[in-house]
C-alpha positions as CSV (number, residue, x, y, z in Angstrom):
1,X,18.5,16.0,-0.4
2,X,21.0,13.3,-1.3
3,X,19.1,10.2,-3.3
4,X,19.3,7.0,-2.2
5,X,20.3,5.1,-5.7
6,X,18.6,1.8,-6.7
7,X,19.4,-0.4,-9.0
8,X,16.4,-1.4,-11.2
9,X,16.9,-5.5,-11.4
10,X,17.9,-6.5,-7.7
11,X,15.6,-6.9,-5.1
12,X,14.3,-4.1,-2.7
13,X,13.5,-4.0,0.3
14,X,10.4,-2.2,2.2
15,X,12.4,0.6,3.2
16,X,14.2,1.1,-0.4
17,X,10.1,1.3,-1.6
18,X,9.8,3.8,0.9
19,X,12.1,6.4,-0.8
20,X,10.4,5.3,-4.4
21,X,7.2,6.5,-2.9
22,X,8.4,9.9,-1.7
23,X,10.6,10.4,-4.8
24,X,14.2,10.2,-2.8
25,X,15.2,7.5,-5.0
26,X,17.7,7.4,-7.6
27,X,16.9,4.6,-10.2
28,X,19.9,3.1,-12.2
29,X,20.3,0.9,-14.9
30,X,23.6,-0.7,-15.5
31,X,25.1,-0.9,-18.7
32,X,24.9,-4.5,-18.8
33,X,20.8,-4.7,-18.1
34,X,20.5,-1.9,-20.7
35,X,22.4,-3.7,-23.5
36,X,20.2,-6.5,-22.3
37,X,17.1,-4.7,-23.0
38,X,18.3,-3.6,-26.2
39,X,19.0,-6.9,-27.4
40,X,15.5,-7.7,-26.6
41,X,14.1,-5.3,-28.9
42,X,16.3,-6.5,-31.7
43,X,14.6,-9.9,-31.0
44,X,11.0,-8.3,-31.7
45,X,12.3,-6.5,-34.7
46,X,13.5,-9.7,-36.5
47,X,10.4,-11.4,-35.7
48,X,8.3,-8.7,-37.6
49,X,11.2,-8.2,-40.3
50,X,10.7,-12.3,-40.4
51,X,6.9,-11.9,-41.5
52,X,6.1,-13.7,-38.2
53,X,2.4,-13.1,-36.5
54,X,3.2,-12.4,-33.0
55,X,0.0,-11.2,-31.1
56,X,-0.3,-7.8,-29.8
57,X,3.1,-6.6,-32.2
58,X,1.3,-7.2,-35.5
59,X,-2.4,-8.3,-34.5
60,X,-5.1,-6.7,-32.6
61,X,-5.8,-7.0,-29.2
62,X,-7.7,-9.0,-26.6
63,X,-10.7,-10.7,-28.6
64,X,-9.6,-8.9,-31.9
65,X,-6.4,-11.3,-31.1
66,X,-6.8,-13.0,-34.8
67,X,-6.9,-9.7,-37.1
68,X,-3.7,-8.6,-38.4
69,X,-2.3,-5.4,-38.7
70,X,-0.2,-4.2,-41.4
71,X,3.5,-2.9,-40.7
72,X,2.9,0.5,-41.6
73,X,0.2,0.3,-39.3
74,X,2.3,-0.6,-36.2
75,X,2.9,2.5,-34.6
76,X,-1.1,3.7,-35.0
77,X,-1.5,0.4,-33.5
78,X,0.2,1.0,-30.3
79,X,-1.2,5.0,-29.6
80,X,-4.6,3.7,-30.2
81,X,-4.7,1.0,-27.9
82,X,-2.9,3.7,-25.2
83,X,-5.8,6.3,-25.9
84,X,-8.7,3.8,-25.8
85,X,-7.6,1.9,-23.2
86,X,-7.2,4.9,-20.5
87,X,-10.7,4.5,-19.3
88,X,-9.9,4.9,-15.9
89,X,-12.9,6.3,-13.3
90,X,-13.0,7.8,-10.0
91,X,-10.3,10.3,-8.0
92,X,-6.9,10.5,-8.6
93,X,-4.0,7.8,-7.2
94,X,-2.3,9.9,-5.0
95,X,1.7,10.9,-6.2
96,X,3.1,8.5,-3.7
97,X,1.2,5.9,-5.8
98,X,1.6,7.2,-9.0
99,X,5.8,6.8,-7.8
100,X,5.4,3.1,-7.1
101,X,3.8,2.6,-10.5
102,X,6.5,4.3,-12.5
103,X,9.3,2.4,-10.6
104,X,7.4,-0.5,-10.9
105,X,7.2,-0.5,-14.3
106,X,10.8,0.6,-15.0
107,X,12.3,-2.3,-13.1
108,X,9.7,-5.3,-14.5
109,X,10.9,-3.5,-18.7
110,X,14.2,-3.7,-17.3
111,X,14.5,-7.2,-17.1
112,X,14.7,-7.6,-21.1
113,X,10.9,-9.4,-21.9
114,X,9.2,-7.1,-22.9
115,X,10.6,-6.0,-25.9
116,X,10.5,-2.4,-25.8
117,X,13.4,0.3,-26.8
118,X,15.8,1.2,-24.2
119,X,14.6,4.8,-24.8
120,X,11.4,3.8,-23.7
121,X,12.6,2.7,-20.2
122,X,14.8,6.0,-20.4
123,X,11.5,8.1,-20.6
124,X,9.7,6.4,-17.7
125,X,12.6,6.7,-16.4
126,X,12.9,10.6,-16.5
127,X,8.8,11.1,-15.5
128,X,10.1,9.5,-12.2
129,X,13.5,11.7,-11.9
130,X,11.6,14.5,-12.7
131,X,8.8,13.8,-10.6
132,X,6.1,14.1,-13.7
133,X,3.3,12.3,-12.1
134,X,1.0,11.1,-14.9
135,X,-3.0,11.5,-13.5
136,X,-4.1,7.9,-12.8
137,X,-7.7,7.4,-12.2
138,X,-7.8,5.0,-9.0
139,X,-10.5,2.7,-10.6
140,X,-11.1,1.0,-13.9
141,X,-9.3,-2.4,-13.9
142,X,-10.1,-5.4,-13.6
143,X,-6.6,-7.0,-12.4
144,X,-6.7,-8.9,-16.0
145,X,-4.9,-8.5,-18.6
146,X,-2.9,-6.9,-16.0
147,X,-4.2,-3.0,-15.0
148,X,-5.0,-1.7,-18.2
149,X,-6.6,1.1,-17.9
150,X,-4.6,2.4,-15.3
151,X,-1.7,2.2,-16.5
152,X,-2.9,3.5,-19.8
153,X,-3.2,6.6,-18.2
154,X,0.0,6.4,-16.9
155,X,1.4,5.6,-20.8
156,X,-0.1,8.8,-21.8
157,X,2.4,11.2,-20.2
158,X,4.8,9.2,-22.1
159,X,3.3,9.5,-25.7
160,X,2.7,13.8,-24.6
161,X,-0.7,13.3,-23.9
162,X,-3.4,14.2,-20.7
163,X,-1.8,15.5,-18.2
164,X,1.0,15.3,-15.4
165,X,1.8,16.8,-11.8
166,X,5.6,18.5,-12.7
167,X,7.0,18.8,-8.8
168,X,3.5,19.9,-7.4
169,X,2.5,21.8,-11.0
170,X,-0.3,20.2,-13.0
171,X,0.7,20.6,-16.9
172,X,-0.3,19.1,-20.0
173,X,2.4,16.5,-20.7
174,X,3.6,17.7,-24.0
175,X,4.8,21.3,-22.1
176,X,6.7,19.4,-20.0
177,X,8.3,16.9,-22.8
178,X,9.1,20.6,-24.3
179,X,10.6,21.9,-21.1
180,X,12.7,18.9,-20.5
181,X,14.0,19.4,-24.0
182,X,12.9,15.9,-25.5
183,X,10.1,14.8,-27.9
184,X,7.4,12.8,-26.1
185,X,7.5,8.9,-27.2
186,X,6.1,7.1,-30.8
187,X,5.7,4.1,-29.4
188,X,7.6,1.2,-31.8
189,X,5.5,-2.4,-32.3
190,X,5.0,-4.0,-28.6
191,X,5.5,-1.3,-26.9
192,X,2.2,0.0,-25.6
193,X,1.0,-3.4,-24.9
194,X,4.3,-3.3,-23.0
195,X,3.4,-0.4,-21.0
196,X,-0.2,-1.5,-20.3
197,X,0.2,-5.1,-19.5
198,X,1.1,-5.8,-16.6
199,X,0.4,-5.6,-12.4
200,X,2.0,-2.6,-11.9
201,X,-0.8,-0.4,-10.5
202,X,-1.7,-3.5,-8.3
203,X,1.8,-3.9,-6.9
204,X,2.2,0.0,-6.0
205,X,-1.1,0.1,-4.4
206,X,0.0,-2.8,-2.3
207,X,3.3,-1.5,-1.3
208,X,1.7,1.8,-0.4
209,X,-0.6,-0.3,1.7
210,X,2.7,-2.4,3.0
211,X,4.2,1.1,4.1
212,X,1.2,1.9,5.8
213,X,0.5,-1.3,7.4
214,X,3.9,-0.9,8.5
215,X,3.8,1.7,10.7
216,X,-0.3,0.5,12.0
217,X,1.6,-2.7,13.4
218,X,4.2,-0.6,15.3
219,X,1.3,2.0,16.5
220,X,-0.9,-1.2,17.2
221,X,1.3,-1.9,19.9
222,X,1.8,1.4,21.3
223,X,-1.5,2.5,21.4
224,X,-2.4,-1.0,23.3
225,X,-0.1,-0.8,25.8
226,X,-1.0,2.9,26.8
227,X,-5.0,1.5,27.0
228,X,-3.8,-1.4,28.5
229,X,-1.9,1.0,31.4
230,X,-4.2,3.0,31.8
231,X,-7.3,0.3,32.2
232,X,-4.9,-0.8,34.8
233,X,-4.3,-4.5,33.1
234,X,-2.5,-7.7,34.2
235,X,1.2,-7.8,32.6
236,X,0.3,-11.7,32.9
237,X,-1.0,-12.2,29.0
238,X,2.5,-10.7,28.0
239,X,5.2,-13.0,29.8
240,X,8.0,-15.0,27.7
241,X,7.0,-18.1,29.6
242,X,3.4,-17.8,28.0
243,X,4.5,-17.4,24.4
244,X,6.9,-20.2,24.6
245,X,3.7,-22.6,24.8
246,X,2.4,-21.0,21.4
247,X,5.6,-19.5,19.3
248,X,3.9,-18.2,16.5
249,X,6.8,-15.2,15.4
250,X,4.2,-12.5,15.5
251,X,2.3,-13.2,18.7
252,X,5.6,-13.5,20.4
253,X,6.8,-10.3,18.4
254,X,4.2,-8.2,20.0
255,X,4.3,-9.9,23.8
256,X,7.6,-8.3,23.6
257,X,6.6,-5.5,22.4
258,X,4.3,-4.4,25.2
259,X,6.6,-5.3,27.9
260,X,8.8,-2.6,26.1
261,X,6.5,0.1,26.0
262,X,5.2,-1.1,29.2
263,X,8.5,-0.6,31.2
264,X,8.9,1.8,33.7
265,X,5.3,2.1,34.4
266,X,4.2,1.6,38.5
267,X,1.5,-0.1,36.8
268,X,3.1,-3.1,35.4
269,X,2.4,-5.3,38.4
270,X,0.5,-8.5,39.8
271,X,-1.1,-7.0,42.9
272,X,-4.4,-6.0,41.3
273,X,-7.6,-6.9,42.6
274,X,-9.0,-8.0,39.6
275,X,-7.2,-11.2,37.9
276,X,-8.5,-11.1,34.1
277,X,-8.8,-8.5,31.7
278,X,-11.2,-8.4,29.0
279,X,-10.1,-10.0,25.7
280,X,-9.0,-6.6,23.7
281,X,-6.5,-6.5,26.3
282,X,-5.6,-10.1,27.3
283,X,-5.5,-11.4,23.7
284,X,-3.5,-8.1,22.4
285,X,-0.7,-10.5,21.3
286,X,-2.7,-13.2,19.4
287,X,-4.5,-10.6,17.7
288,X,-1.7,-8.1,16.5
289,X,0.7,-10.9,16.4
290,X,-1.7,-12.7,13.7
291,X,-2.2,-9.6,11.6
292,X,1.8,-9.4,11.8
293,X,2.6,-12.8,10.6
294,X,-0.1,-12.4,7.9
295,X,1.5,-9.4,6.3
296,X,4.9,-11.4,6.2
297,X,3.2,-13.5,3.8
298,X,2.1,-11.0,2.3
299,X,5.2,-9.3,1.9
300,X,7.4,-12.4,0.4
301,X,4.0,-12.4,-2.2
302,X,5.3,-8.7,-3.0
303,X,8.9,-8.9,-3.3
304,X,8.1,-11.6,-5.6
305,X,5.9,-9.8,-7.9
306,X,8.0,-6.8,-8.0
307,X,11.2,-8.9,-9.4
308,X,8.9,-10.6,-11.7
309,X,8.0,-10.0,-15.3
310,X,4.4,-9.9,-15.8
311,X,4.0,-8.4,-19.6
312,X,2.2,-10.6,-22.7
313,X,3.3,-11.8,-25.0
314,X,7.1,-12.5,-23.1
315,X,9.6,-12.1,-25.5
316,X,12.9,-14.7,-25.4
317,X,16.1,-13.2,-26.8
318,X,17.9,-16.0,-27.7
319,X,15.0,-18.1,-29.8
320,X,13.3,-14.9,-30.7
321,X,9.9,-16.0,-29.9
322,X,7.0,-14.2,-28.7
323,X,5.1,-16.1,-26.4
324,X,1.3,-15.6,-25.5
325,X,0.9,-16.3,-21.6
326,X,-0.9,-15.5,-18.5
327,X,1.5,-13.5,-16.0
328,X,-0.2,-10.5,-16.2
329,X,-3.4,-11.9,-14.1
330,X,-3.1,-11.0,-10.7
331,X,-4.6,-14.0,-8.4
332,X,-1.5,-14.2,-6.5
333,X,-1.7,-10.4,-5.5
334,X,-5.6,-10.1,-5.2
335,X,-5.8,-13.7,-2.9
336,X,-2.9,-11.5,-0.6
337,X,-4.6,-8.7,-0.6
338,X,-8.1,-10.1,0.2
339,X,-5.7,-11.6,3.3
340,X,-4.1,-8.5,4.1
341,X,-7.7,-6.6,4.3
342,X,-9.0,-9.3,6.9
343,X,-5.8,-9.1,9.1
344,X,-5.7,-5.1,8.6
345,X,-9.0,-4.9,9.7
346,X,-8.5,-6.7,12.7
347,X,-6.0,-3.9,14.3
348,X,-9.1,-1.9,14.3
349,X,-12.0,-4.2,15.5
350,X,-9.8,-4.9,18.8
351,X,-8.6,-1.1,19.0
352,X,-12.3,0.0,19.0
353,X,-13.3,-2.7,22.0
354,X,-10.4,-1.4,24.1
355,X,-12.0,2.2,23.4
356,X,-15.0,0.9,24.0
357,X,-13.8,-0.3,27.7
358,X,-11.9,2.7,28.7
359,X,-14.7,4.5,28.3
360,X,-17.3,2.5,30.4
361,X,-16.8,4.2,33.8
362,X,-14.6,0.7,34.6
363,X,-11.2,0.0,37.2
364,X,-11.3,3.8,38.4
365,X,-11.9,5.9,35.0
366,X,-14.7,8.2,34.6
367,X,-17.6,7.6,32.0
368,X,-17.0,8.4,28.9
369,X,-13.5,9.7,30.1
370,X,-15.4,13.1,31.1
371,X,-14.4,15.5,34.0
372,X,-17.3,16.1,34.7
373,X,-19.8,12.9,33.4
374,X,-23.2,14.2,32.4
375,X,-22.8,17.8,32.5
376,X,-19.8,16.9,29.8
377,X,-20.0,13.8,27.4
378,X,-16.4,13.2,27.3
379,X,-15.3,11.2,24.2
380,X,-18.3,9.2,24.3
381,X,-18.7,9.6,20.4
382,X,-15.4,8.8,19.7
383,X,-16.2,5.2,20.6
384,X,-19.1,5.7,17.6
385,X,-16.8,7.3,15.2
386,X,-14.3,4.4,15.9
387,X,-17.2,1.7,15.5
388,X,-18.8,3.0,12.0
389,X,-15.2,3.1,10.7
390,X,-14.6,-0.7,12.0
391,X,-18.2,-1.5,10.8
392,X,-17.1,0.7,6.9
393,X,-13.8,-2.1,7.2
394,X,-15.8,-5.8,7.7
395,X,-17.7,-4.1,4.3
396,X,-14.2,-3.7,2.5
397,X,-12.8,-6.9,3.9
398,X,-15.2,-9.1,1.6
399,X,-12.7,-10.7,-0.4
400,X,-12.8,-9.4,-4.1
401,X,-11.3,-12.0,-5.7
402,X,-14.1,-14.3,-5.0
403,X,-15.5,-12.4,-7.9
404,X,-14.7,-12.2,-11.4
405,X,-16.8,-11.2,-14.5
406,X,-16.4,-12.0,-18.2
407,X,-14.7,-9.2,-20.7
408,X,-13.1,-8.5,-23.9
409,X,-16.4,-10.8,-25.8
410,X,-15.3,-13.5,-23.8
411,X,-11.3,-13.6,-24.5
412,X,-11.1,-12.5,-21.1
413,X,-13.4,-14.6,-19.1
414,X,-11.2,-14.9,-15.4
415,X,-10.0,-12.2,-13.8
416,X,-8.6,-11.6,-10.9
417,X,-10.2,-8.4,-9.1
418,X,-6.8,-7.5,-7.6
419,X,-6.8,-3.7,-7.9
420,X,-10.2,-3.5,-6.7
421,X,-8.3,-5.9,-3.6
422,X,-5.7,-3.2,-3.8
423,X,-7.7,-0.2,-2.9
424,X,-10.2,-2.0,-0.3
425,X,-6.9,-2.3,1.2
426,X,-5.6,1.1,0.9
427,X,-8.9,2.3,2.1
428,X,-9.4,-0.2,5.3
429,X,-5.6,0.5,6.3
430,X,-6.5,4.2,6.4
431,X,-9.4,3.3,8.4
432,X,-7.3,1.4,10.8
433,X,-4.9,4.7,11.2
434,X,-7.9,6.7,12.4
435,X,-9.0,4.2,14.8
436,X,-5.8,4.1,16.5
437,X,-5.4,7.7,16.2
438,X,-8.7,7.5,18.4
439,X,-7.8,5.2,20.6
440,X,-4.5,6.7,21.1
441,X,-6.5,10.3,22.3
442,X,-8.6,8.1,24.5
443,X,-5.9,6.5,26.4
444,X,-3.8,9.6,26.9
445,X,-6.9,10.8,28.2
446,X,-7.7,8.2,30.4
447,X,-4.1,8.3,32.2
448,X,-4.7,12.0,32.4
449,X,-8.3,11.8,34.2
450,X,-7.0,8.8,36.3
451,X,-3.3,9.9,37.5
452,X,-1.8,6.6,36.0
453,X,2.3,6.9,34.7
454,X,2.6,4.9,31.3
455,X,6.1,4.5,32.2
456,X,9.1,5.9,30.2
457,X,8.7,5.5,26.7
458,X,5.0,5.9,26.3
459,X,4.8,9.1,29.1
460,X,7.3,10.7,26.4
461,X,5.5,9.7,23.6
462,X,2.3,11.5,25.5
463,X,4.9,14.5,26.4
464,X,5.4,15.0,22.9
465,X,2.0,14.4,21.7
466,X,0.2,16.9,24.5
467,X,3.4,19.0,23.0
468,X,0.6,19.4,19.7
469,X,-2.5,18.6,21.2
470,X,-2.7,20.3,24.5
471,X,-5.3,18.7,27.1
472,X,-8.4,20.3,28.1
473,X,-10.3,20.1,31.4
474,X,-13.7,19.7,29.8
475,X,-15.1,19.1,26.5
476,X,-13.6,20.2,23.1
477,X,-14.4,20.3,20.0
478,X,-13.8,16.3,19.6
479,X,-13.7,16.3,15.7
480,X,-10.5,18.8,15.6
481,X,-8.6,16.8,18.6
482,X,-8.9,13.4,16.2
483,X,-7.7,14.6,13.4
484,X,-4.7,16.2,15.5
485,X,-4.2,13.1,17.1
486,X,-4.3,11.4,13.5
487,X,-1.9,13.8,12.0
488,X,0.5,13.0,15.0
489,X,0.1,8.7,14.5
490,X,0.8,9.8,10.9
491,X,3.9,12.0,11.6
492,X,5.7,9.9,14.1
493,X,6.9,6.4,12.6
494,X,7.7,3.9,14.8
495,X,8.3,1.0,13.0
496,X,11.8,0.0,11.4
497,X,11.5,-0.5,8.1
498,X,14.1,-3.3,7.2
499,X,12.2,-5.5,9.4
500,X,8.3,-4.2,9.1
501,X,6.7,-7.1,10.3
């Protein structure tokens, strides 16, 4: 497989994160950016050579700030606060994650503030290239001072301890330090406080989302049209003269979008004896097209992060100094995040109504989408399924960062609650995929009972789907048939990348 390469300090975009998170990238550092970080360690060393106090490279750290450590003490210094900091609960980040992290953290060292050896950067480096996935526990920080527990765990491959996931083999870290023929890390003054401060965990989590909610928007669309079709809906909502009265980029986005997918159908016509459609239909475009324009904010809020430098204390080449500061606190990524969950979310709510109408027995289908209603229950518990998953999302959509609690004795007394924003997201986005995995069974099966064409695109996107999911005449076992159709929304992208939203 030929690796797309990547320079660590220029911007990337969502499709250059895509090959990060399933390992086809090839991360570079140019020779210039490297002497850069090199001359930013020398700037640390002279400070400690200098007898200055510089917090977190000679003192302790958080509210143990003001005790002092001696220089032959350094290097305990940073291994301790690795090992007790990697306090990390719950199940594992999965490796896609885990990728997004280590790149993440490569390209924010790589920008020379953090004061660290270029040999460090060289061994995160190398966990990526070799795909040695550190095991990072998906809960445990508090989005301030940065993730630190997380990505304490991930510092521990680096230093040979725990444990890391060689190309699909779990191994204990040091074997594969051995195997690779290096010594694992001894981390110099700043260095772990280097690895763990930070938003790194925070920022993968949210581009793993951003993939996700990538591909959603697209299947959004799709799987709206085909309900749309097949409740035998007014193309009126979708016109270009409609949108022009109310140009926000995403409603008219999606308008589009369903008059794509809607082409070529018979059904895509005015002569209907009904004239209005229920809202999950009608108001398709204001509801997608929101969710849309709100994930374009929240994108510019990630590029940003991810060519930002958010380590503590910053170190300044030219002057030397060390200075104590606050870019490690992730408000700006847990306030996008908490956004992100409520538009997410939304794709869902409106997916479930429109199940919820094509299987009412309404416009010509049969209840519950049944052959045979009452002898057969159709997909009537699909619609429950769908509506305990939207009901799980409003739960996760509470906005975290309207909480914070005090830590560290007080020395941390705001924080930002963005991982716990991070993996409400992750969680409702995955929610959302089910959904319209659901709905997307439902309306194939609606054209199916009700002889309606979908027109081109979306009767090939059926052809291929019944291709792995062959249709039944009567019940099935409903369960099996979701997680089919699931597996299919999963394994057919449909969004371009370069432009997600």
């Amino acid at each position: 497989m030929a690796l797309h390469p990547l320079n660590l300090t220029e911007t990337w975009t969502l499709s250059d994160w895509q090959h990060v998170a399933v390992g086809s990238a090839d991360l570079q550092l140019r020779p210039a950016d490297r002497d850069a970080v090199k001359a930013n360690r020398a700037a640390v060393e002279r400070g400690i050579d200098s007898g200055r106090v510089v917090y977190g490279v000679n003192t302790g750290f958080g509210a143990l700030c003001t005790t002092a450590v001696a220089r032959e003490d350094l290097q305990a210094l940073q291994r301790n606060l690795i090992l007790s900091h990697a306090a990390g609960a719950g199940p594992l980040a999965e490796p896609a994650i885990v990728r997004l992290m280590l790149a993440s953290k490569a390209r924010n060292l790589s920008l020379a503030h953090s004061g660290v050896r270029p040999e460090l950067l060289d061994a995160v480096l190398a966990l990526y290239r070799e795909d040695a996935l550190p095991e990072v526990p998906l809960m445990g920080s508090l989005g301030a001072s940065g993730d630190l527990a997380p990505l304490a765990h991930m510092a521990l491959a680096l230093i040979g301890e725990a444990h890391v996931l060689h190309r699909g083999t779990r191994k204990p870290s040091a074997q594969f330090w051995a195997e690779l023929g290096q010594a694992p890390q001894v981390l110099e003054a700043k260095e772990g406080l280097a690895l763990i401060n930070g938003t790194q965990f925070m920022q993968a989590v949210g581009l793993a989302s951003a993939l996700k909610a990538a591909q959603i928007a697209a299947w959004a669309d799709a799987a709206g049209t085909a309900s749309l079709l097949a409740f035998d809906g007014m193309p009126s909502p979708f016109e270009d003269r409609v949108h022009a009265l109310r140009p926000h980029p995403g409603q008219v986005q999606v308008a589009a979008n369903v008059q794509r997918w809607a082409e070529g159908s018979p059904l895509w016509h005015y002569d209907k004896p009904h004239v209005q459609d229920p809202y999950s239909f009608r108001c398709i475009p204001q509801v997608h097209g929101a969710s849309r324009d709100a994930w374009r904010h929240v994108m510019g809020v990630l590029e940003t992060e991810s060519n930002s430098v958010t380590d503590n204390p910053l170190v300044f080449t030219d002057s030397g100094d060390g200075v104590s500061a606050g870019h490690f606190h992730g408000q700006p990524l847990a306030l996008a995040f908490d956004y992100a969950k409520i538009a997410s979310a939304e794709w869902g709510s409106i997916s479930e109504r429109r199940i919820n109408q094509l299987t009412l027995g309404k416009r010509g289908l049969p209840m519950f989408l049944a052959a045979e209603s009452g002898v057969e229950s159709g997909l009537m518990i699909v619609q429950y399924a769908a509506a305990a998953l939207v009901s799980r999302n409003k739960q996760r959509a509470t906005p975290a960062s309207a909480d914070s609690i005090d830590s560290s004795a007080g020395q941390e007394d705001h924080v930002s609650m963005g991982a716990n924003a991070a993996t409400d997201l992750y969680e409702v986005l995955g929610n959302v995929e089910r959904i319209l995995a659901m709905e997307w069974l439902c309306a194939v099966q609606a054209s199916e009972r009700s002889g309606r064409n979908l027109g081109t695109r979306l009767e090939a996107l059926k052809t291929q789907f019944r291709g792995e999911v062959p249709a039944s005449s009567g019940d099935y076992y409903t369960h099996e048939a979701m997680e089919a159709a699931l597996r299919f929304v999963q394994a057919t992208p449909l969004a371009q990348l370069k432009k997600p939203f």
